[in-house]
N, C-alpha and C positions, 0 to 999 in steps of 0.2 A: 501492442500489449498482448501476452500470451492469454490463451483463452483456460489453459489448465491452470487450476486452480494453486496448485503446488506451483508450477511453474512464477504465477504470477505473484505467491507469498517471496520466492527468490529473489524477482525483478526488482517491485516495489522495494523490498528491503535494503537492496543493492542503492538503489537510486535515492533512498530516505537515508542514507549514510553514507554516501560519496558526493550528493551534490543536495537536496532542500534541507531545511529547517523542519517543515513540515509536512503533514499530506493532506495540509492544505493546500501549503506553495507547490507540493506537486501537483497537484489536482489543477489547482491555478495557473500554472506555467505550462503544461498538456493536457488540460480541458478534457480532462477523465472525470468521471462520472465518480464524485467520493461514496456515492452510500451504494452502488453496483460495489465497489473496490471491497469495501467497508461487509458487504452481504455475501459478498462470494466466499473470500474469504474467513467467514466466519463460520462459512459451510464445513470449513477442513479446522475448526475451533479453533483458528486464531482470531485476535482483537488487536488492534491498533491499541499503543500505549504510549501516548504521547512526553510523559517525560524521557522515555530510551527513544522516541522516534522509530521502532518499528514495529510489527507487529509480532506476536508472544504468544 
């Protein structure tokens, strides 16, 4: 998982729209830490939005 915060808005988004449902099943399926995910990125004022499935 890239540790830049940008970088990892890229990653997640990538992989929440070519392969889970959610970031849940992500989180679920590579045993990432959702509220790290969920906090970092919220540092560079994005949010998860779970009906688009990515983060906004």
């Amino acid at each position: 998982m890239p540790k830049d915060p940008v970088m990892l808005l890229s990653y997640i988004n990538l992989k929440l729209r070519d392969f889970y449902p959610s970031l849940e099943a992500f989180c679920e399926d590579t045993n990432e830490d959702i509220n790290a995910i969920i906090d970092t990125l919220a540092g560079i004022e994005y949010h998860y939005d779970a009906v688009k499935n990515q983060f906004v």
